[in-house]
KOLZAVEX-156953 format. One record per atom (N, C-alpha, C): residue in three letters; x, y, z. Coordinates in pm, whole numbers, padded with zeros to 5 digits, always signed. Atoms other than C-alpha are relative to their C-alpha. Example, Ala and Ser with C-alpha at 12.3 -4.5 7.8 and 13.67 -1.06 7.14 Angstrom:
ALA+00089-00119+00000
ALA+01230-00450+00780
ALA+00090+00120+00000
SER-00082-00119-00006
SER+01367-00106+00714
SER-00077+00109+00073
//
This chain:
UNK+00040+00077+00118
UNK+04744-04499-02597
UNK-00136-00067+00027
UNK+00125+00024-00007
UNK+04386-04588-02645
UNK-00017-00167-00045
UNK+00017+00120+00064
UNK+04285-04958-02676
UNK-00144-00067-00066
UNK+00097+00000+00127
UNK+04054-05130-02934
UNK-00187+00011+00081
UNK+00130-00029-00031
UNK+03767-05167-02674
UNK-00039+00127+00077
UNK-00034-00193-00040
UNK+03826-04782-02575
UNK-00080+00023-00085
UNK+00017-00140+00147
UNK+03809-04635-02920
UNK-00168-00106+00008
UNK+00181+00089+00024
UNK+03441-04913-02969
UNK-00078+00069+00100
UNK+00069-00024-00084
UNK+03294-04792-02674
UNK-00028+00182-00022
UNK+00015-00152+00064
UNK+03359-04405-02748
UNK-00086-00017-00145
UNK+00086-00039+00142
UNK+03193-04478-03119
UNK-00164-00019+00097
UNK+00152+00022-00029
UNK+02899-04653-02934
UNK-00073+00132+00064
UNK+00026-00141-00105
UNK+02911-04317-02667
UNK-00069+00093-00075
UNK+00013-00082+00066
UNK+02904-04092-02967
UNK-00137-00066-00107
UNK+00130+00052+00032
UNK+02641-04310-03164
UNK-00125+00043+00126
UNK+00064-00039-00107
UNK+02417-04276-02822
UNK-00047+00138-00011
UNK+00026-00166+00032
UNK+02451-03917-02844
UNK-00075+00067-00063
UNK+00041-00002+00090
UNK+02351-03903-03156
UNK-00147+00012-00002
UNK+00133+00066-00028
UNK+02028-04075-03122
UNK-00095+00057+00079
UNK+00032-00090-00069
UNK+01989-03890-02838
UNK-00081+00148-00029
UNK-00038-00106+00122
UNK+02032-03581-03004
UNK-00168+00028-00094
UNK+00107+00031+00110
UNK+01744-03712-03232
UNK-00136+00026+00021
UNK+00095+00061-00048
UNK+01524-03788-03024
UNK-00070+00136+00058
UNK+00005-00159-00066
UNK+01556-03404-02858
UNK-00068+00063-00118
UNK+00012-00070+00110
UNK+01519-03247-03172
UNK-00201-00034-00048
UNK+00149+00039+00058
UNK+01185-03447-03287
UNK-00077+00010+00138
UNK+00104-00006-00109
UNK+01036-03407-02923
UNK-00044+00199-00022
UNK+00027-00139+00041
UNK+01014-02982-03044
UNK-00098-00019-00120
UNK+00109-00059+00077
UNK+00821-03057-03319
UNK-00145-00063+00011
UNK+00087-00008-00067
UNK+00476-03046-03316
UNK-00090-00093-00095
UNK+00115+00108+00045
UNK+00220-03322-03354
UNK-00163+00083+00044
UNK+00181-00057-00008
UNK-00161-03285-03305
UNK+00013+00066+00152
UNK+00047-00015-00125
UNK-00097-03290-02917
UNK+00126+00132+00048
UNK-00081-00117-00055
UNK+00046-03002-02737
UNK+00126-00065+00132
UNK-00149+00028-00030
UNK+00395-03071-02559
UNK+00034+00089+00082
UNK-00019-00157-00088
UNK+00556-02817-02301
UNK+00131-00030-00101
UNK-00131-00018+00096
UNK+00872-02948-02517
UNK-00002+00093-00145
UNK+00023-00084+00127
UNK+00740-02776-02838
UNK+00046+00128+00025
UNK-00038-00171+00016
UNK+00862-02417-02693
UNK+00171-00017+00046
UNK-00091+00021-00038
UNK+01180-02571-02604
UNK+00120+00122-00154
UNK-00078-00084+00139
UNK+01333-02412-02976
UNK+00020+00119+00017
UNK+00019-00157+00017
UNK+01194-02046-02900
UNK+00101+00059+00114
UNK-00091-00087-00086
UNK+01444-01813-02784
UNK-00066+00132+00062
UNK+00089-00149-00035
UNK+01315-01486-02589
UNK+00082+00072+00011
UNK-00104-00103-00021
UNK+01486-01146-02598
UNK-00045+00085+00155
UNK+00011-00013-00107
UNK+01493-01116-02242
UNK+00138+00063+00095
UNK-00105-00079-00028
UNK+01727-00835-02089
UNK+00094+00044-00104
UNK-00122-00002+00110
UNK+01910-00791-02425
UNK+00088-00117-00014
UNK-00049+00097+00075
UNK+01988-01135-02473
UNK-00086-00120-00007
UNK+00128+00032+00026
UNK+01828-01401-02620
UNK+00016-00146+00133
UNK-00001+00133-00083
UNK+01730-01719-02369
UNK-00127-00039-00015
UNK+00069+00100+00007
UNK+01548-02053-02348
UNK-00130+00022+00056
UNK+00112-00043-00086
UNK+01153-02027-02274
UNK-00002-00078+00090
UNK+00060+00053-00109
UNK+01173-02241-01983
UNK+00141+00077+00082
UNK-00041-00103-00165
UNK+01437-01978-01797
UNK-00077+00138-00006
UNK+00094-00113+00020
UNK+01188-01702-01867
UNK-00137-00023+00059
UNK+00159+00037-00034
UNK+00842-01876-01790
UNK+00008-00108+00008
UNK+00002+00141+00000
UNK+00719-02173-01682
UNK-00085-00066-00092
UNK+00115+00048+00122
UNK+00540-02383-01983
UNK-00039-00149+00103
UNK+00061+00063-00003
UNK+00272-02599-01881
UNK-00116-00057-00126
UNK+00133+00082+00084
UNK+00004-02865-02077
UNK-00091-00010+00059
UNK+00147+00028-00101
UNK-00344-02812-01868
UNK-00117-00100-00107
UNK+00104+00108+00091
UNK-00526-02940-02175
UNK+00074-00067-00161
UNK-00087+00004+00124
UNK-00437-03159-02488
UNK+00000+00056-00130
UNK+00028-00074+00078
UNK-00489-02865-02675
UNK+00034+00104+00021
UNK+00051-00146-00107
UNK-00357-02587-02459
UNK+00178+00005+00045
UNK-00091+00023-00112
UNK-00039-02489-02338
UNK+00015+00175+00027
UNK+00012-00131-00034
UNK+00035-02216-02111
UNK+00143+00051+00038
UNK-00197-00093-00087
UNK+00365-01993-01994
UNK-00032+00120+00128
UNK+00026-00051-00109
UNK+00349-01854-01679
UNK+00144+00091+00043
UNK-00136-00087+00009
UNK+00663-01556-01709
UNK+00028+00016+00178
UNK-00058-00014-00151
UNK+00897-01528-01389
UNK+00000+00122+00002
UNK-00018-00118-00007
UNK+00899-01174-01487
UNK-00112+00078-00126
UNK+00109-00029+00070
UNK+00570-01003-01582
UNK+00024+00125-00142
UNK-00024-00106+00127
UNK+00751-00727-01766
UNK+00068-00040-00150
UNK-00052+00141+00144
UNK+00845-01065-02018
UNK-00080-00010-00066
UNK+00140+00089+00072
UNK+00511-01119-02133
UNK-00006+00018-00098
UNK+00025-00023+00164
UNK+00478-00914-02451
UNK+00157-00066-00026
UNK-00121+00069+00074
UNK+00870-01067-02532
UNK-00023-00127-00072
UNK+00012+00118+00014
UNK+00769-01371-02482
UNK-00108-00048-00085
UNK+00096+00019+00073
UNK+00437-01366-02641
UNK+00073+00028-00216
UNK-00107+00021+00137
UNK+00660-01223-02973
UNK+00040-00098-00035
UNK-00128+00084+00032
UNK+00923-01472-02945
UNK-00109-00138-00016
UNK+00076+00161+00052
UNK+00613-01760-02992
UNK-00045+00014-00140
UNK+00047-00052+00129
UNK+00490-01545-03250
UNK+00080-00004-00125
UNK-00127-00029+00103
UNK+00779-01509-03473
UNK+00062-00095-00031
UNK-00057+00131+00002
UNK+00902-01882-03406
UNK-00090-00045-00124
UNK+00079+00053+00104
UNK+00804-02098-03722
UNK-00124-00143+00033
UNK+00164+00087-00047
UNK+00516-02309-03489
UNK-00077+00028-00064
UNK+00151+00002+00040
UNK+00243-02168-03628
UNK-00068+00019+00098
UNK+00050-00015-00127
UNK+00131-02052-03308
UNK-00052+00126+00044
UNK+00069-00095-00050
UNK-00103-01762-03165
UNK-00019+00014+00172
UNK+00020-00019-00180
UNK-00024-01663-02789
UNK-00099+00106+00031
UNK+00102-00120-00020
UNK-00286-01454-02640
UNK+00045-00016+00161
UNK-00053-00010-00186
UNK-00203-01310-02240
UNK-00105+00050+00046
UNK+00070-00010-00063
UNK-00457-01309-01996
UNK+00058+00032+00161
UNK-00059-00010-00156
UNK-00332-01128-01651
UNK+00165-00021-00046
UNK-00165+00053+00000
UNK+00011-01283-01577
UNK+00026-00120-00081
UNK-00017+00132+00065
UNK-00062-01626-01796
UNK-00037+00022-00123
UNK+00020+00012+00165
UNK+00009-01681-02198
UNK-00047-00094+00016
UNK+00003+00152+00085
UNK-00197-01908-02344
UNK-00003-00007-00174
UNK-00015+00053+00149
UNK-00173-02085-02668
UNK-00039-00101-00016
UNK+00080+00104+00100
UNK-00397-02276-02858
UNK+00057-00034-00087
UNK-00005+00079+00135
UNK-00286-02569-03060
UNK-00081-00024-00073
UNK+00164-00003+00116
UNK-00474-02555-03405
UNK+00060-00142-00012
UNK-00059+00142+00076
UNK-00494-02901-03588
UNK+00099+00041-00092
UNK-00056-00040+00097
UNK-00276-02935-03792
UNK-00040-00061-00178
UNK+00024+00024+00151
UNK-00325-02913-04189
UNK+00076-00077-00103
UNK-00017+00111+00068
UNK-00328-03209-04428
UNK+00173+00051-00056
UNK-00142-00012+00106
UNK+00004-02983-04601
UNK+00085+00020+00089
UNK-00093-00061-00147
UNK+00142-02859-04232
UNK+00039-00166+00012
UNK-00015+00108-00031
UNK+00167-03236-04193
UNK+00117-00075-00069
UNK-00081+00035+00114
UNK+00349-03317-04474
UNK+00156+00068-00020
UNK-00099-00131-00017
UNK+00610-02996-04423
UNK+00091-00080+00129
UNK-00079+00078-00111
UNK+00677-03156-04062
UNK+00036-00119-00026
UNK-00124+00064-00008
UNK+00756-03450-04189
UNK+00106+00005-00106
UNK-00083-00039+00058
UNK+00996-03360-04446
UNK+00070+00062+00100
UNK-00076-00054-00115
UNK+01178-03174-04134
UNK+00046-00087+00043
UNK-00033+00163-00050
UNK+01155-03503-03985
UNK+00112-00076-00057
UNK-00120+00074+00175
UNK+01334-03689-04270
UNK+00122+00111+00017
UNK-00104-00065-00030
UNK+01604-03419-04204
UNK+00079-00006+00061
UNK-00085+00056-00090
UNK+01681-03429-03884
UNK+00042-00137+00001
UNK-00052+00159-00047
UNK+01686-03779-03870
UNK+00093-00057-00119
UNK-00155-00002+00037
UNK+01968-03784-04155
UNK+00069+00074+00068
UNK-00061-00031-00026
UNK+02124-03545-03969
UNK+00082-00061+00117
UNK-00047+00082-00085
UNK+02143-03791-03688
UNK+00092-00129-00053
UNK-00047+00113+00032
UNK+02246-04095-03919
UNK+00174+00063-00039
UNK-00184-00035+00057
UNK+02532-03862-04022
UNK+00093-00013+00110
UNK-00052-00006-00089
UNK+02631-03811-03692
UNK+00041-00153+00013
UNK-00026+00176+00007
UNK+02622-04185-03648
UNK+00130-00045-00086
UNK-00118+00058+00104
UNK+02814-04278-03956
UNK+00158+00074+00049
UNK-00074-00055-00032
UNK+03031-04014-03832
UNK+00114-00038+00091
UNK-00047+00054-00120
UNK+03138-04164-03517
UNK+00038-00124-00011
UNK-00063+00106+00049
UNK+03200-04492-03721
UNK+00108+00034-00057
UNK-00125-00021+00104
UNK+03412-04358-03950
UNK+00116+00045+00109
UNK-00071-00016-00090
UNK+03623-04197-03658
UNK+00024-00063+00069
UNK-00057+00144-00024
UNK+03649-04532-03455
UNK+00068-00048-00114
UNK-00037+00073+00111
UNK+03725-04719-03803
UNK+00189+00031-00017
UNK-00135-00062-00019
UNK+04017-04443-03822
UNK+00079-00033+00090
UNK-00059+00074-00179
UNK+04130-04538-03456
UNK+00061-00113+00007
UNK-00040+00146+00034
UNK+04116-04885-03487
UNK+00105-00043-00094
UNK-00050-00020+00032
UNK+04322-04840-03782
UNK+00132-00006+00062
UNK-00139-00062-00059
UNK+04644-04657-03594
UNK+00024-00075+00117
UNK-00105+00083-00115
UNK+04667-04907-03303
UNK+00122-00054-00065
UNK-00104+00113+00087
UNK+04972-05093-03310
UNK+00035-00059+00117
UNK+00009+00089-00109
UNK+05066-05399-03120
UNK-00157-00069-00038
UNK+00107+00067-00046
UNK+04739-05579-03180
UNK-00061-00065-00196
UNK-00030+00144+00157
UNK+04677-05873-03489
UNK-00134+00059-00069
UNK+00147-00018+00056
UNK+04462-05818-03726
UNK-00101-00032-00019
UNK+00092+00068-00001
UNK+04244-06026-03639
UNK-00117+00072+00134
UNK+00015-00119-00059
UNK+04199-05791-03356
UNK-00114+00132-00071
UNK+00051-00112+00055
UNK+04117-05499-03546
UNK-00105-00044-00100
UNK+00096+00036+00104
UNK+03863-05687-03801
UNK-00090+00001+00108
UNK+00148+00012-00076
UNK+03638-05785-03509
UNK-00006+00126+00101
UNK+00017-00152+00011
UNK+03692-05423-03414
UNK-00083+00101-00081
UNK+00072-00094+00122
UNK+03550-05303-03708
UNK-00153-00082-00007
UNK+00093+00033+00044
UNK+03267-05551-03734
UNK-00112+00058+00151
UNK+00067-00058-00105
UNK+03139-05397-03353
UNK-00034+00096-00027
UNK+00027-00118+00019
UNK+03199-05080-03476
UNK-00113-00018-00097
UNK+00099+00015+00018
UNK+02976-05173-03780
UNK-00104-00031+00080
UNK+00093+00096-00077
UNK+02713-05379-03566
UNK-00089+00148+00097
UNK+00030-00119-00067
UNK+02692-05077-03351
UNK-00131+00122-00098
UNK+00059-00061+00103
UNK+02641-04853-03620
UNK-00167-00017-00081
UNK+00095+00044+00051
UNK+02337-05047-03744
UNK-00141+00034+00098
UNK+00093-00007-00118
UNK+02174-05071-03445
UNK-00019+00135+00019
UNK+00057-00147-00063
UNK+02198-04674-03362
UNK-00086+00070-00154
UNK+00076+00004+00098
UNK+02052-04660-03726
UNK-00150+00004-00026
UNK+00148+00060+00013
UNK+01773-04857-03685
UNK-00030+00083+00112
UNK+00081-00057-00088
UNK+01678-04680-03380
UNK-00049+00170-00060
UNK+00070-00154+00060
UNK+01669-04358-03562
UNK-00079+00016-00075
UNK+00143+00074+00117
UNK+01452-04537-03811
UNK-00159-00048+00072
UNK+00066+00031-00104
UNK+01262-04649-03536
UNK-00096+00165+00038
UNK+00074-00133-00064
UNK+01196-04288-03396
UNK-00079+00043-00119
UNK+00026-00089+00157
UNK+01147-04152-03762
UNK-00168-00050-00031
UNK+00078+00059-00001
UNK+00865-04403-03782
UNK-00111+00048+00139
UNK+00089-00005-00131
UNK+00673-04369-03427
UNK-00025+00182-00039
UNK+00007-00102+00024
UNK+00713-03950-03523
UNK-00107+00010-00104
UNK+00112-00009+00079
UNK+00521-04033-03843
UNK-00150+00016-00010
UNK+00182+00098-00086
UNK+00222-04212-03693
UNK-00022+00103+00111
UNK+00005-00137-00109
UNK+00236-03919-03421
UNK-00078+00091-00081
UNK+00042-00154+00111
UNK+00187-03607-03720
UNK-00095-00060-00053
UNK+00077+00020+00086
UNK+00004-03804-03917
UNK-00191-00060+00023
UNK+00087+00015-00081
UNK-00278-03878-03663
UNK-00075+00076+00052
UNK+00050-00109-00062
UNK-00563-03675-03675
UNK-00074-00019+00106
//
């Protein structure tokens, strides 16, 4: 049997997550500056199945305009050069020897506008998660038994309280992401 500061601490866990979660998601997309996280999304068809570009090549940032992939396996290169191509970056790999590079363009007054509407997405998709993980404590808290209700109210107002707070932080990110894209 689970008790009331159990089930609170699992919402906060799963709030965390969340946020987490959020924070992953908006570090892939792409601001003015080049990122080695931005290729984190692209999958490569590497041996007949698809995998992550950082177990295929190594991505480096040499300039803030520049990033490069350095394949563990040279007979990857045209895959990998595809699999940047075909991803919805907006991105042009060109291979020199054994090293892709890729030039980040600026990005355009409407490309700007596109990412953040993405933005604004994920980051409901995080608040859902959030709310989510309230509503499932709330439920919890609920079905104890043995414990006053006075108990379970200031149960629920943590679980809110919580809730707010992993909120605002996603409001928080959503914001600092803005001022990121929107910075030429």
């Amino acid at each position: 049997m689970t008790t009331i500061p159990e089930i609170v601490k699992q919402a906060r866990d799963g709030m965390h997550k969340a946020v987490e979660n959020t924070k992953r998601e908006f570090s892939s997309i792409r601001s003015g500056k080049a990122s080695t996280h931005l290729l984190d999304v692209v999958r490569v068809d590497a041996y007949g199945t698809m995998v992550p570009m950082n177990q295929v090549g190594m991505v480096s940032s040499p300039e803030p305009r520049m990033l490069t992939v350095q394949p563990f396996d040279k007979s990857l290169t045209q895959a990998i050069e595809k699999a940047i191509r075909d991803s919805d970056l907006g991105l042009n790999p060109a291979s020199q020897g054994n090293l892709i590079r890729i030039p980040i363009p600026p990005l355009s007054e409407e490309r700007r506008k596109d990412l953040i509407k993405v933005i604004h997405k994920l980051a409901e998709e995080g608040r859902i998660a959030v709310r989510h993980a309230r509503t499932d404590a709330l439920h919890k808290v609920k079905k104890v038994e043995h414990v006053s209700e006075d108990d379970k109210t200031r149960a629920e107002k943590d679980v809110q309280k919580a809730t707010d707070e992993h909120i605002k932080l996603i409001d928080q990110l959503v914001h600092a992401k803005e001022v990121e894209i929107m910075e030429v």
